[in-house]
C-alpha positions as CSV (number, residue, x, y, z in Angstrom):
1,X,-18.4,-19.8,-52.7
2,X,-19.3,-20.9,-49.1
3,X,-16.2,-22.1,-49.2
4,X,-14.5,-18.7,-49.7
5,X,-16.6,-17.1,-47.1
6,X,-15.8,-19.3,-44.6
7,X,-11.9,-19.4,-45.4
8,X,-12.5,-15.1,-45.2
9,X,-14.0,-15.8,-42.1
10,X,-11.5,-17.7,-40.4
11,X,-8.9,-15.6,-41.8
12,X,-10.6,-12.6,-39.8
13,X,-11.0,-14.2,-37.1
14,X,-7.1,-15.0,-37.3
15,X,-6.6,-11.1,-37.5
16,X,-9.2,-10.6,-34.8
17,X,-7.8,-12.5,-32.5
18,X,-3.6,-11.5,-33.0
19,X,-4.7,-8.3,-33.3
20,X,-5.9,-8.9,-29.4
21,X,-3.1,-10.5,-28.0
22,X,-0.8,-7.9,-30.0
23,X,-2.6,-5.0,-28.1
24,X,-2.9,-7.5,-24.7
25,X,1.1,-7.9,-24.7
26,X,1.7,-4.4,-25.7
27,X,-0.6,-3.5,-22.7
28,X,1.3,-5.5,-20.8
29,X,4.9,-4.6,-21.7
30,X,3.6,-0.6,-21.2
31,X,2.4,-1.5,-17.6
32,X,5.7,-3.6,-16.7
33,X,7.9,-0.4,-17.8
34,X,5.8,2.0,-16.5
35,X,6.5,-0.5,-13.0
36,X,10.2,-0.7,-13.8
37,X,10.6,3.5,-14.6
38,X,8.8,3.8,-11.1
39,X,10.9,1.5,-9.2
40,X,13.5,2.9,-10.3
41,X,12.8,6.5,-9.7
42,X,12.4,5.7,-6.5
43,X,15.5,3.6,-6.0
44,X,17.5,7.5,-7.4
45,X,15.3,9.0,-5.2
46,X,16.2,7.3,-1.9
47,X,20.1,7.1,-3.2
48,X,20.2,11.2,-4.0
49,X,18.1,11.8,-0.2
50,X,20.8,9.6,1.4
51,X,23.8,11.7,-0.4
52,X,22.0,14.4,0.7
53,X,21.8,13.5,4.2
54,X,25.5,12.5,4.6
55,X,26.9,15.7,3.0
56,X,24.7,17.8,5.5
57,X,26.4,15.6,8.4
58,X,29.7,15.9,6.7
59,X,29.2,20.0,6.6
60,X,28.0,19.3,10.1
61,X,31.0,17.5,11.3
62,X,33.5,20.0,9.5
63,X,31.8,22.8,11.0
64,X,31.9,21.1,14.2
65,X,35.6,20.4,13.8
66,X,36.3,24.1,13.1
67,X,34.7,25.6,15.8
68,X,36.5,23.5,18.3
69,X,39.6,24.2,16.1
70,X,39.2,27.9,16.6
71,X,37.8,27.6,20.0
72,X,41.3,25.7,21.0
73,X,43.5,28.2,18.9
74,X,41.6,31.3,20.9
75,X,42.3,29.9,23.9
76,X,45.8,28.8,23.7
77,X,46.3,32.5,22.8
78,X,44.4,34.2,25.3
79,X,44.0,32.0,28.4
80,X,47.5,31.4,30.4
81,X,48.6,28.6,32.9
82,X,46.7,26.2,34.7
83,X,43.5,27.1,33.3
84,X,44.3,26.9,29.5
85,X,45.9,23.7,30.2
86,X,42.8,22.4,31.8
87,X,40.0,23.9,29.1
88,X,42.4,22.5,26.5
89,X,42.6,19.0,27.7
90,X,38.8,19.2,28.6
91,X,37.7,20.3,25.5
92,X,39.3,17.5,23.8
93,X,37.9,15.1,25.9
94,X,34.3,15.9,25.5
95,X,34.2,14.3,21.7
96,X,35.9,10.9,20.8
97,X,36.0,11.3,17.4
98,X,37.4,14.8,18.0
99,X,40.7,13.3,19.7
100,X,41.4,11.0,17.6
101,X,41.4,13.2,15.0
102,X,42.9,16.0,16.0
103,X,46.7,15.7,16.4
104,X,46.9,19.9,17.1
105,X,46.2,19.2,20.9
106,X,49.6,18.2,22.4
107,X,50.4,21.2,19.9
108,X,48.5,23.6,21.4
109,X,49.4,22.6,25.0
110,X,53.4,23.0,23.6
111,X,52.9,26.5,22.4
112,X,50.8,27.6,25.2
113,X,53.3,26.2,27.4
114,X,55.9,28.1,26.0
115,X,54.4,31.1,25.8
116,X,55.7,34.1,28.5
């Protein structure tokens, strides 16, 4: 009978004891996904700010671009001679990027020129 009782014994301890390093490793699985869902949370979250923050300079540029668009087209209709030709070319020069993109200045300068 001791015999029994100490083969019980060592077979609760047995369960004891997985039964610990079952709930240890779950513990420690939970903690390592919570850490990965978090990381990467904040991985989206930098990613969607930084989208955000280009289309606002995007909408900022195009906005830019169409007021100076307009601005030019305005003028070309409304200002004659010397002065139109030198608040066109003037205007263009003030942005880099504007010149290089903007193929409607020699345009402009053509129409305005041919205007009466």
């Amino acid at each position: 009978m001791a015999r029994r009782a100490s083969a019980e014994r060592e077979a609760e301890e047995i369960i004891a004891n997985a039964r610990a390093e079952a709930e240890r490793i779950a513990g420690e699985a939970k903690a390592k996904m919570e850490d990965f869902v978090a990381r990467r949370t904040k991985t989206a979250e930098s990613k969607i700010a930084l989208a955000e923050a280009q289309a606002l300079s995007d909408v900022r540029a195009a906005a830019a671009d169409a007021a100076v668009a307009a601005a030019s087209t305005i003028l070309s209709q409304s200002v004659k001679g010397e002065v139109a030709d030198e608040l066109l070319a003037k205007g263009h020069r003030r942005s880099p990027r504007q010149a290089e993109t903007d193929a409607s200045t020699p345009r402009l300068l053509e129409i305005h020129r041919r205007r009466p």
